[in-house]
C-alpha positions in Angstrom: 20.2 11.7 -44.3 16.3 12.4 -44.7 16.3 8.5 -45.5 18.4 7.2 -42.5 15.7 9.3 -40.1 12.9 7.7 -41.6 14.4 4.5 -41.2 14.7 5.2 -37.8 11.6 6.7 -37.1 10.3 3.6 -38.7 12.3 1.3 -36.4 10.9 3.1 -33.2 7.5 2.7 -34.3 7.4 -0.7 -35.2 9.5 -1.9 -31.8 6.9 0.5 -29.8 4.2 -1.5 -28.4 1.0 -0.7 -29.6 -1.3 1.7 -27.2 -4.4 0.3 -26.1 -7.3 1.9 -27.0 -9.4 4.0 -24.8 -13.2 2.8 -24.4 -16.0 6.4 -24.5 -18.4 5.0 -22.1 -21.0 7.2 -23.8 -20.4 5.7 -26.9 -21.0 2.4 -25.4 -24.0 3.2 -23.9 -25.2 4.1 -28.1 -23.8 1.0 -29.1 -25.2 -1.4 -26.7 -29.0 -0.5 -27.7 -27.8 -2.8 -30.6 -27.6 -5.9 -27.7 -30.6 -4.7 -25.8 -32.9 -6.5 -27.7 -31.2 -9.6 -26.2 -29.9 -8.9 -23.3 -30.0 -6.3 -20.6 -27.4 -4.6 -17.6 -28.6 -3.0 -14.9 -30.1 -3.0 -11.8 -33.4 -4.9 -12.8 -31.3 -7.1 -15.7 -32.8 -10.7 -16.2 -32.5 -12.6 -18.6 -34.3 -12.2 -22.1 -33.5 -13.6 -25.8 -30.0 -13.4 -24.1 -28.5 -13.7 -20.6 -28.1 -10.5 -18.3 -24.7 -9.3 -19.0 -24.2 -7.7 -15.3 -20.7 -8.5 -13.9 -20.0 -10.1 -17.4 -16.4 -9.4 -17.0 -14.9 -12.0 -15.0 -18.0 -14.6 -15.1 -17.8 -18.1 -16.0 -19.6 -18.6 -19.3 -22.8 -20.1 -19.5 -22.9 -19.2 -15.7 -26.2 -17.3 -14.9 -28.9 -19.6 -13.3 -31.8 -17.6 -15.1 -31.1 -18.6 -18.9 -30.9 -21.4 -20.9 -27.2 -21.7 -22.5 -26.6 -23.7 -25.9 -24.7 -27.2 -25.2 -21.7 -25.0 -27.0 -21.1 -22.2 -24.6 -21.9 -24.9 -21.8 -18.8 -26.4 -23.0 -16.8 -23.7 -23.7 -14.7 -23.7 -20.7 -14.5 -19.9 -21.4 -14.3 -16.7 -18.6 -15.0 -13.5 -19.9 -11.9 -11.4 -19.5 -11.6 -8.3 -21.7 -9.8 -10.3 -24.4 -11.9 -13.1 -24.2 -14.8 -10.9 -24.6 -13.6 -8.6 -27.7 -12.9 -11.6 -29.4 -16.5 -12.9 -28.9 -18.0 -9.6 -29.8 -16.0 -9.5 -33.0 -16.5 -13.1 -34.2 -19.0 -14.9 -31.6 -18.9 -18.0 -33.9 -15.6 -18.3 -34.1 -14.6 -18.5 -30.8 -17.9 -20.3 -29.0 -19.3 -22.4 -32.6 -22.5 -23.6 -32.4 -23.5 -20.4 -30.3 -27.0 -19.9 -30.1 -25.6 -16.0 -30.2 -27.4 -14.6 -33.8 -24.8 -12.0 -34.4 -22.3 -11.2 -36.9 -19.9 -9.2 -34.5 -18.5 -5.4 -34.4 -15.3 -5.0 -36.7 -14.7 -1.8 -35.2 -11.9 -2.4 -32.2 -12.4 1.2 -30.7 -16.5 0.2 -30.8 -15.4 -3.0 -28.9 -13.5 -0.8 -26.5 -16.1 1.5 -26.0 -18.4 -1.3 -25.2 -16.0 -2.8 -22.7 -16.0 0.7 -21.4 -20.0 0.6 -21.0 -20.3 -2.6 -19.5 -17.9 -2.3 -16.7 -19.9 -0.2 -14.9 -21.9 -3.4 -14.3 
């Protein structure tokens, strides 16, 4: 009997559709300094070593008029949606290569949902 529930318990869980995690803003906020020496949000943001990221969510890549985009992401055809954006954050090279980008990524998906959750708010 014990194993029939388990098998059963196991069947719900696996048909169950995983539960998107929940981005801490504040925890965002922490993790971003880690971009700031790039790139900047804000209400003064311009672009740096790395394009301003306001409104990043839904902009055409390669799309600001006040930084210089490698040949790559000018060809990358790319919008930022959330997915589109994790993805980036966790393996830039992957998806854009030949980004001028210098960064290795964040591994962490509730890190990348917590910075999603910090950069809305721009």
């Amino acid at each position: 009997m014990r194993s029939y529930l388990l098998f059963v318990l196991l069947a719900i869980c696996q048909a169950a559709p995983a539960a998107a995690l929940v981005g801490d803003p504040k925890n965002g906020a922490f993790l971003f300094l880690r971009c700031a020496s790039c790139h900047a949000v804000g209400k003064y943001a311009s672009a740096g070593y790395g394009p301003q990221l306001n409104g990043i969510i839904g902009r055409r890549a390669a799309s600001t008029k006040d930084f210089k985009y490698s040949e790559a992401m000018k060809k990358s055809g790319l919008t930022w949606d959330e997915k589109t954006l994790m993805a980036f954050l966790r393996a830039p090279h992957d998806v854009v290569p030949g980004t001028s980008m210098r960064f290795l990524g964040v591994k962490s998906e509730q890190q990348l949902a917590d910075l999603l959750s910090y950069m809305r708010a721009f």
